[in-house]
N, C-alpha and C positions, 0 to 999 in steps of 0.2 A: 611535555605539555607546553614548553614554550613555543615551542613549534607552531601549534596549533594558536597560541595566542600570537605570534608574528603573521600568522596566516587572517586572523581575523581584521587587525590592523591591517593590513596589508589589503583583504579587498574594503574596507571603509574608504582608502586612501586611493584606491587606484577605480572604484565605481562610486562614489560618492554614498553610497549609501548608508549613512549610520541606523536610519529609522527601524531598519529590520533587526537592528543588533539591539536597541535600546527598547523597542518594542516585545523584545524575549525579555525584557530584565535583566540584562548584562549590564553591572556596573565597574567601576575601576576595582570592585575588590575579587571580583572573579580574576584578575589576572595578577598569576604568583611570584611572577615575575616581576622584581621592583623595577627593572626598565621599561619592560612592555606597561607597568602599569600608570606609569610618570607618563608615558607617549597617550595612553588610553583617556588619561585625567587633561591631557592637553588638547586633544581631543574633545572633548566632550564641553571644555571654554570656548576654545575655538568656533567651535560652531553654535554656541551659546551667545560669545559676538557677532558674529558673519552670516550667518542664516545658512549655513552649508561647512560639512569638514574639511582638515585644509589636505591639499593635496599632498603629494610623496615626496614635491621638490621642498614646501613649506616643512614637516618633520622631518628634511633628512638637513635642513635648516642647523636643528639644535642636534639632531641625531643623525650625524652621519656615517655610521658605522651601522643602521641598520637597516636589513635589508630585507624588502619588499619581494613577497613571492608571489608571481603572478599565475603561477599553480599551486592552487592547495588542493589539501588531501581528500577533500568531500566540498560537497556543498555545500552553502553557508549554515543551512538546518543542522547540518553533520557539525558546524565548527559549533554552534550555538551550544549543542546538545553535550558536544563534547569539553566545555567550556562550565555547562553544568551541575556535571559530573565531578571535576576536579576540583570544583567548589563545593558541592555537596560532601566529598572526602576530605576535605580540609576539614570541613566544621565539626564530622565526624569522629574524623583522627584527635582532633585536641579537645573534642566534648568528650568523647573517650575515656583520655586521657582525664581530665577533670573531674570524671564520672569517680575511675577508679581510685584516684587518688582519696576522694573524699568518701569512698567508701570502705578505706584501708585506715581511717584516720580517726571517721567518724559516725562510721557506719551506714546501714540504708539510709537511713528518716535524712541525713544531708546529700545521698549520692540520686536520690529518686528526684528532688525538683532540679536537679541539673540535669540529667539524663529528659526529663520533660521540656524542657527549655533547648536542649541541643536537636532533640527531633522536632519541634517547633519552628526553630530557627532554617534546621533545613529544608523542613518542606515549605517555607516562605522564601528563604533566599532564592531558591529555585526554580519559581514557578512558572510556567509559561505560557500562564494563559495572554490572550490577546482580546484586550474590551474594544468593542467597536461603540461610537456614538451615532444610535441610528438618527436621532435630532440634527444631526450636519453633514451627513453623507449623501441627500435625496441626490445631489447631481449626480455622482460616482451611477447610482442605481438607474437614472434617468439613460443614462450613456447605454446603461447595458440591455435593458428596455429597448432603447431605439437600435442598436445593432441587430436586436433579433426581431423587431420591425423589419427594418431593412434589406434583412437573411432570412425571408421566412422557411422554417425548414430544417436549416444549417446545424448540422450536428455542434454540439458546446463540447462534445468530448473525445474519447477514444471509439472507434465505430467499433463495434460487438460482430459484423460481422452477418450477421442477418437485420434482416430489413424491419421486421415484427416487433424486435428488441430496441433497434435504433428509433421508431418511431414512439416507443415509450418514453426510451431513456434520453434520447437525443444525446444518445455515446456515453457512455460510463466515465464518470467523471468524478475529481478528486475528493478525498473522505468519505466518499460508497461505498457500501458493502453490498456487494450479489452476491444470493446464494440461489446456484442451480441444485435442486432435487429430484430426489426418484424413487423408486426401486432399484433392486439391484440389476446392473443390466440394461438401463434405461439408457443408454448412450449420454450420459451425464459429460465422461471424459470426452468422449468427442466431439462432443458442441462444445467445450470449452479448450478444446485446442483448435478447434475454429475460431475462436475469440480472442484466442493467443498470438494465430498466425494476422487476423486482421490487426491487432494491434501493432504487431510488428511493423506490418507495410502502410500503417499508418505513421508511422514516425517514432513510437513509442516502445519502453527499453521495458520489455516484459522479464519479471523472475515466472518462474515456475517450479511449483513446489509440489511433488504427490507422492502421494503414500498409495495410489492404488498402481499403478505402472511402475514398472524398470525404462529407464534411460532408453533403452539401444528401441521398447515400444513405441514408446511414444517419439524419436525419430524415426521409427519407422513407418507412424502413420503418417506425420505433417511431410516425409521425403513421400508417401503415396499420393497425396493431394497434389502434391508440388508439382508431381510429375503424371499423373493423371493414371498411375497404374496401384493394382490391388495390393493396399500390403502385405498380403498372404503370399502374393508371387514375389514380394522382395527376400520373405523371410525363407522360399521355399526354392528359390533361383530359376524359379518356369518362367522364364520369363522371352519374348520373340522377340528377335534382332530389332524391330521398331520401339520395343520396347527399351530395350535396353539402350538406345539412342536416346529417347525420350529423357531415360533416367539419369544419362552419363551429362546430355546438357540441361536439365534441369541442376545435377548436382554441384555442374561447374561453372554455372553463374552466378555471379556474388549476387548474396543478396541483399547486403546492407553494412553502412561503417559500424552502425550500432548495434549493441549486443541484445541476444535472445536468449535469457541464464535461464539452465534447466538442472538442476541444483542436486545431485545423489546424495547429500549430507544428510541424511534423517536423523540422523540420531542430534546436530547440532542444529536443527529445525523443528525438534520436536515440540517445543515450549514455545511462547510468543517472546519470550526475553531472547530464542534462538532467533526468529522471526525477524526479530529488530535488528541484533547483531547482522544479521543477512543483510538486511535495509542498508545500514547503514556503512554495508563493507563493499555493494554495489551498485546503489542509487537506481532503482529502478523506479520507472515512471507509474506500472502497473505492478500489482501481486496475485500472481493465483495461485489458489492454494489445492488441491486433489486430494480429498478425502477427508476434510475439515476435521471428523471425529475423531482421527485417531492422532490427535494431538493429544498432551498430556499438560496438565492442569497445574502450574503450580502453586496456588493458593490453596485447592484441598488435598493435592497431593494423590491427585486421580485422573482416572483415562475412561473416558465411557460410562460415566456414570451420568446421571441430570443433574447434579451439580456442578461437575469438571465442565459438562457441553455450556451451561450457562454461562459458564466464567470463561471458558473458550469464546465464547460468541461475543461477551459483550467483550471479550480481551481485541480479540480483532475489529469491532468496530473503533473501537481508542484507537488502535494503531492506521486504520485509516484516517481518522481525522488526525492525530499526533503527525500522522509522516504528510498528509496531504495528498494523498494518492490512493486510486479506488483499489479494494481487494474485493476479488471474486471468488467462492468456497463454491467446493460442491460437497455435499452429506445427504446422508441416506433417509427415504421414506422409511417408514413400516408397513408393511402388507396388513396387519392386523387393522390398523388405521385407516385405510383407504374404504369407505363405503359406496355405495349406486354411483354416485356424482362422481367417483373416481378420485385422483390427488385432489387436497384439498389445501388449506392452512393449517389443520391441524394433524398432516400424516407426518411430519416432518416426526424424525427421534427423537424422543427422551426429554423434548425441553421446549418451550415456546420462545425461547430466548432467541432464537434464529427469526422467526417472525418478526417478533417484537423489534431486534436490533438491525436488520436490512432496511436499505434502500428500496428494494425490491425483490421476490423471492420467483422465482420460475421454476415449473412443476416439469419433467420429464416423461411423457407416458406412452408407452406404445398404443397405436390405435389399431382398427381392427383389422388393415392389409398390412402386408409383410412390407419391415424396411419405413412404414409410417410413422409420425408421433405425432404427442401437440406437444405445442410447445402453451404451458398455461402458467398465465401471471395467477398465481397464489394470494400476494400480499405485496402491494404498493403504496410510496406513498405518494402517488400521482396520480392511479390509474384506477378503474376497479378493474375486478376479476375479467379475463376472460383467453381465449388461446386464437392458434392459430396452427395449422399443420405443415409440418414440415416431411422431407423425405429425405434418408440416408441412404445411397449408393455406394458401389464399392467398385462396380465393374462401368464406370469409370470412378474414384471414390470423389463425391460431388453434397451436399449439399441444397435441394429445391425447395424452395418457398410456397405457399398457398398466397393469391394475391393478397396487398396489406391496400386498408384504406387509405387514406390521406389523411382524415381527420380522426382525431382519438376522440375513445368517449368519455372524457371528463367529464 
């Protein structure tokens, strides 16, 4: 753990920034280290006097023996969180210990208000919420107002990849939750690894998690798009000399320094506590998740049931606001649910709690020529209801649009 607390000193000192650290509620007792935390207590004068922390030459001043790592092991959210943690086990470990002692000594009736007192304590030491003062901020909001003045149009986020989506969402953006729906069959996964690969080439470090495909599938469709041929002929080797040119330089062009994780751990991704551990062992910018439901629930200790999905649904929207980065699910309609109007908000399984807890919910539906859908907003909290049809190819495998207006109808 010291590690992690040299790592935190270490970028306060070397990017000036203490606000992010002291803004989680990090104070000198989260570090157990009594040298990191003499540095951290100096620290925190320092810039009490000065209006800003001191630099690496001013600490290595009184401390020169330590040293500054200008790579740490996560980002600073990873160090904050991690820093949380050790402190939340501390108070643990000796409220524990306090606990039992006094209930070897003196029984319950003394060991229950300390054990109350020790879970108290750490879910306050901990906390990380962040209050904003909307009373002092108008400039902040003013600025961002005028940029999308300025930009009219200009996607705020990660582009999804079609055009009908980005003019809702204006790009999926951080602490979102989308959930893509359907029936089964509805090309759910393939418009969402369309979404995947646009994320990619947009800059952004996509996970990808699914419980409906095997690995070697799911490259074998995004290497079909890539390369503009059927992934049935990749899996099935038909493939003509132009094609196989096609494929050979489609597959041996880089396509980026940045990673596109496509994750076969299911069973250490099953839970949203695996979820996180994921998060935070490879920082990714976006999360999709492929099959949402058949995650397992550990607060009731269920998989598929309307309680697990509730607590699945609202578990992953906290993890999108916790980590700052959109997650995008897909889960299933029910055929029994679906009436005249076709998908609706209420065909989704077993639970309202997908509705209730997204950004935005879009509906998957075949329409009535082969290879058609619409693509139907469900439930937004921008937009109302309405679709747009899209078309899935395979012979070249493509992706076409029905024209998108300019103006939404808010």
């Amino acid at each position: 753990m010291s590690s992690i607390e040299e790592e935190v000193i270490s970028y306060v000192a070397l990017t000036g920034d203490l606000e992010t650290v002291t803004r989680a509620h990090i104070g000198a007792d989260h570090f157990l280290d009594p040298v990191n935390r003499k540095i951290f207590t100096e620290i925190l004068a320092f810039t009490a006097d000065f209006g800003e922390p001191p630099t690496p030459e001013v600490i290595q001043r009184d401390h020169p023996n330590f040293v500054f790592r200008e790579e740490g092991s996560g980002p600073v959210d990873y160090l904050i969180r991690e820093l949380h943690e050790a402190r939340r086990r501390t108070i643990l470990d000796l409220g524990l210990g306090a606990v039992a002692e006094a209930l070897d000594s003196k029984g319950s009736e003394a060991a229950l208000p300390l054990l109350r007192m020790m879970l108290a304590q750490a879910a306050t030491e901990t906390a990380t919420s962040r209050e904003i003062n909307y009373a002092s901020t108008g400039a902040e909001r003013l600025e961002l107002y005028r940029q999308a003045r300025d930009n009219p149009h200009e996607l705020l986020g990660i582009p999804t990849g079609f055009r009908f989506l980005d003019k809702l969402t204006l790009g999926i953006q951080p602490q979102q939750m989308i959930v893509l729906t359907g029936l089964a069959k509805s090309c759910k996964t393939t418009v969402m690894l369309g979404m995947t690969r646009s994320a990619y080439d947009h800059g952004a470090r996509p996970l990808l998690i699914s419980f409906e495909m095997p690995y070697v599938e799911i490259a074998r469709r995004l290497d079909g798009f890539l390369a503009r041929i059927n992934p049935r002929k990749l899996q099935t080797g038909e493939l003509s000399a132009k094609e196989w040119r096609a494929l050979e330089e489609a597959l041996s062009s880089p396509m980026g320094d940045h990673p596109y994780v496509v994750t076969e751990d299911r069973a250490g991704v099953m839970t949203l506590t695996g979820i996180q551990s994921k998060i935070d062992q490879l920082s990714p910018s976006v999360v999709f998740i492929d099959g949402a439901y058949f995650l397992f629930d550990e607060i009731s200790r269920e998989s598929q049931t309307p309680i697990a999905l509730t607590n699945i649904s609202r578990g992953l929207k906290k993890l999108a606001l916790n980590n700052n980065i959109p997650v995008v699910v897909t889960t299933q309609s029910l055929s029994h649910k679906v009436g005249a109007k076709g998908l609706t908000a209420s065909s989704l399984g077993y639970t309202s709690a997908w509705v209730q807890d997204a950004d935005l919910v879009v509906g998957m539906e075949a329409a009535d020529e082969d290879f058609m859908y619409r693509m139907k907003v469900l439930a937004s909290r921008n937009a109302p209801p309405q679709e747009n049809l899209i078309s899935i190819s395979w012979d070249p495998p493509q992706f076409e649009e029905e024209e998108v207006t300019d103006d939404l109808p808010y």
